[in-house]
Legacy VTK file of the C-alpha trace (Angstrom):
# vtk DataFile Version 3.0
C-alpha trace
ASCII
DATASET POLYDATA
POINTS 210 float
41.319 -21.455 30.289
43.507 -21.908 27.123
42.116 -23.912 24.074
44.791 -25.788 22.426
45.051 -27.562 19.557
46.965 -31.003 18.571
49.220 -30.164 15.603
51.432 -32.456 13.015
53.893 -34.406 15.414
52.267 -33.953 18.361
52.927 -30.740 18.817
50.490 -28.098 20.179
50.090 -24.851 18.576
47.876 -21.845 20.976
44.138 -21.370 19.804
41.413 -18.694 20.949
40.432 -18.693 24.531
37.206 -19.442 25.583
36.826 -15.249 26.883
38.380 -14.605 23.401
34.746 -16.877 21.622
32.756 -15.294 23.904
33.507 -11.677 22.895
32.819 -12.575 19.539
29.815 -14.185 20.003
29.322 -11.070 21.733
30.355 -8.618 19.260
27.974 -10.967 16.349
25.196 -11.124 18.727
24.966 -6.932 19.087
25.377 -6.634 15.325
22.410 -9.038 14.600
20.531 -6.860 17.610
21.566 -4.019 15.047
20.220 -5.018 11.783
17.763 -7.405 11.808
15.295 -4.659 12.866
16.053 -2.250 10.149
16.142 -5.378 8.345
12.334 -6.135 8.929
12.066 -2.332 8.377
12.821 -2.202 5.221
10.899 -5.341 4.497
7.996 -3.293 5.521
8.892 -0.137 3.773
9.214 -2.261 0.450
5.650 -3.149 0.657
4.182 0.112 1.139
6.630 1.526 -1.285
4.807 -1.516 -3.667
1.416 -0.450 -2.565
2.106 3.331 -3.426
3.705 2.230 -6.608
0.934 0.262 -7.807
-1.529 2.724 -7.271
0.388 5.287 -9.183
0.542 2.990 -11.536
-2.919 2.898 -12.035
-3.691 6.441 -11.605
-1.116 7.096 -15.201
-3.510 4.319 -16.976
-6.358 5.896 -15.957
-5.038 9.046 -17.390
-4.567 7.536 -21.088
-7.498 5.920 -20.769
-9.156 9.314 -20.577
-7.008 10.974 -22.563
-7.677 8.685 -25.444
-12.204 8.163 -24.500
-12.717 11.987 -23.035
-14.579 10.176 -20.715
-13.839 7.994 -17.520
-17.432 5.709 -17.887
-16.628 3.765 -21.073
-15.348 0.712 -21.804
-12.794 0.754 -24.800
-13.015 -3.068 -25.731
-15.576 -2.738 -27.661
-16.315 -0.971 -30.511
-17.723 2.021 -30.340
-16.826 2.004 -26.704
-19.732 1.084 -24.271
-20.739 3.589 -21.687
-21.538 2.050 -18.185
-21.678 3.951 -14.487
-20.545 1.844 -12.080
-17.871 -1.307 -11.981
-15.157 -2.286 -9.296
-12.994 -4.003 -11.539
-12.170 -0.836 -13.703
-8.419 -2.499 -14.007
-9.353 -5.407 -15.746
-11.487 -2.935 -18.571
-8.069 -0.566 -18.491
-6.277 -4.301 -18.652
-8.249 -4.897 -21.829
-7.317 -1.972 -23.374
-4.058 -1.977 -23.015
-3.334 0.940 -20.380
-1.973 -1.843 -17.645
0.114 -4.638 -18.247
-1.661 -6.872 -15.230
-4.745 -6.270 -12.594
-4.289 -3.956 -9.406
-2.656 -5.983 -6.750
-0.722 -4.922 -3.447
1.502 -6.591 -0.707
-0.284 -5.098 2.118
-3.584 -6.128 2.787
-5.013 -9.666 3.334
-4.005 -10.677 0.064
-7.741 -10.873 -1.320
-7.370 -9.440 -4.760
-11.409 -9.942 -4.835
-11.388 -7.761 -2.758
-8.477 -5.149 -3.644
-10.256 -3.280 -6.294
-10.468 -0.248 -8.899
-13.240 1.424 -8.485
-15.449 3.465 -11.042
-18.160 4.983 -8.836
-20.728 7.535 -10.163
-21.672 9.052 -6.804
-24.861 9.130 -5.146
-23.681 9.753 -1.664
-22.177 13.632 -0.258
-20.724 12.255 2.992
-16.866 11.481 3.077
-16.868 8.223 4.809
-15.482 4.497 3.661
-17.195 2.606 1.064
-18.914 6.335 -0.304
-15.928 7.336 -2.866
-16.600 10.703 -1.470
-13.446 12.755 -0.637
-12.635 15.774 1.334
-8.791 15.912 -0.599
-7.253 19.136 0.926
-9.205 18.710 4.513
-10.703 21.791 4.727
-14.040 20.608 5.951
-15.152 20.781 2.721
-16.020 17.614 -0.224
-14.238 17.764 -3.398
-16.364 15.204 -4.781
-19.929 16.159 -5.737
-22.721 14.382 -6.215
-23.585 13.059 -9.622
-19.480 13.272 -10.762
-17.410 10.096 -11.264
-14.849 8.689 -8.810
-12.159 6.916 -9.712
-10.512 5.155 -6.759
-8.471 1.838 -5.119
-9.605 -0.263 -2.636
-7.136 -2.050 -0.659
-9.331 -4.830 2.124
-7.949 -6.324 5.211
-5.077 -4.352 6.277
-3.147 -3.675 9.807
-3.185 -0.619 11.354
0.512 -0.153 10.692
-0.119 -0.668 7.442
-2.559 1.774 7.019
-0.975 4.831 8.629
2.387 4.165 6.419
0.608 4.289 3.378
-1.120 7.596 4.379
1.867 8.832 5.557
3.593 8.169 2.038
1.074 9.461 0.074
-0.905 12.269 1.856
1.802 13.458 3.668
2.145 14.002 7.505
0.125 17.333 7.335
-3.062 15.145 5.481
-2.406 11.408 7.160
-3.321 10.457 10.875
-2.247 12.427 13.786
-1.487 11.115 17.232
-2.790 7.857 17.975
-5.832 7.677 15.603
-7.523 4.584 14.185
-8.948 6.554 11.180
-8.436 9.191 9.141
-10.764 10.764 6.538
-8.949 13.921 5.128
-7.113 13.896 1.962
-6.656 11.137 -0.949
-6.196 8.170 1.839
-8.902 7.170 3.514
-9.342 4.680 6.141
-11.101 2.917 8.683
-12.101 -0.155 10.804
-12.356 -2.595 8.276
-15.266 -6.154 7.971
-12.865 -7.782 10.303
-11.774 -7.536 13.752
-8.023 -5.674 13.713
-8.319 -5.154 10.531
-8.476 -1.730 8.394
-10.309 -0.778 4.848
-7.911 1.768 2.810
-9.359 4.094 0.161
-7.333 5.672 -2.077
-8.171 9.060 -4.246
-7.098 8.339 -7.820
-8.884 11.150 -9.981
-12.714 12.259 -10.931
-14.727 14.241 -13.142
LINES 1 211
210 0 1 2 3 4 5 6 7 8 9 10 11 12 13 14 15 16 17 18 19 20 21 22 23 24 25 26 27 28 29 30 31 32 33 34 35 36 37 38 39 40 41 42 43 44 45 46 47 48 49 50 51 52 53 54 55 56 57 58 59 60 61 62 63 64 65 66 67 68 69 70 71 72 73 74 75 76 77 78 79 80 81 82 83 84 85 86 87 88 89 90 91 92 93 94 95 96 97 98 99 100 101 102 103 104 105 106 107 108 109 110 111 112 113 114 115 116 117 118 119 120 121 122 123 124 125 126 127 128 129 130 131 132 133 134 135 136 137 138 139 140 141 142 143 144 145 146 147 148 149 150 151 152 153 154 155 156 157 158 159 160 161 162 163 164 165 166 167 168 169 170 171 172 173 174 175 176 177 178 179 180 181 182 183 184 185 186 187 188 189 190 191 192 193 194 195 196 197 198 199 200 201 202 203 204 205 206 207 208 209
């Protein structure tokens, strides 16, 4: 079957036939098979990429901030600075001091920034296990971490399992992150686990201590 089209004078001039369409439907359809997967891919990598950024981020501000104190457990907005122990919002003092230009906030995650944290944690707890800031960093069996030092880590609430293992993956590394088909994984600076909500996984990330 031949298309044809009505041209000036009524003449008729040959136009694609309807095989000739379908092959490039065809041909657009396998191309959009193609791409829109690596697409979404690097959609996804963009946000971990963000996640890993941000936490670098932090880690370099938490590093002036000590640099300039000599001590993580002080808050520099006042004068002299104020010792304290213990705070979850340890971006919003670093915020205050100038070290960051806005609060610690990722793409992955359920988007809670309540709940997506910097943590300043003087530990009382020896077990490496979520919610403990306690670390076992170069998974030798053994805790880097010791009682009685201070932690300085990033909470990141509410994420997929997906997410979870990419982020390890980026920033501990295959040999530290995951292996097979594990929902957990406490070795290195990533930590993570089952998280408050059903499907959903807690990340813990290793910034520095002392």
């Amino acid at each position: 079957m031949r298309i044809r089209t009505i041209a000036k004078k009524g003449t008729t001039s040959s136009g694609f036939t309807l095989i000739e369409m379908i092959g490039v439907l065809a041909v657009i359809a396998i191309l959009a098979s193609l791409l829109i997967p690596k697409i979404f891919e690097a959609i996804n990598n963009a946000r971990i990429n963000n996640a890993a950024i941000s936490i670098q981020t932090v880690k370099t501000a938490v590093a002036d901030h000590y640099a300039k104190y000599g001590s993580l457990g002080v808050d520099g907005r006042s004068t002299p600075p104020t010792a304290f122990a213990n705070t979850n919002n340890f971006d919003s003092i670093m915020l205050g001091e100038s070290f960051l230009d806005k609060p610690f906030a990722v793409k992955i995650g359920d988007g809670d920034d309540t709940l997506n944290n910097i943590n300043l944690t003087t530990l009382a707890a020896s077990t490496v296990a979520l919610g403990n800031h306690v670390y076992d960093l170069d998974a030798d069996g053994t805790v880097d971490t010791s009682v009685g030092s201070v932690v300085i880590d990033a909470t990141i609430h509410g994420c997929s399992l997906e997410d979870a293992r990419a982020l390890d993956r980026v920033i501990d590394g295959v040999t530290l992150s995951y292996t097979g088909s594990a929902t957990s994984d406490l070795r290195g600076r990533v930590i993570w686990g089952a998280g408050t909500v059903a499907g959903t996984y807690d990340i813990n990330v290793y910034l520095t201590h002392r």
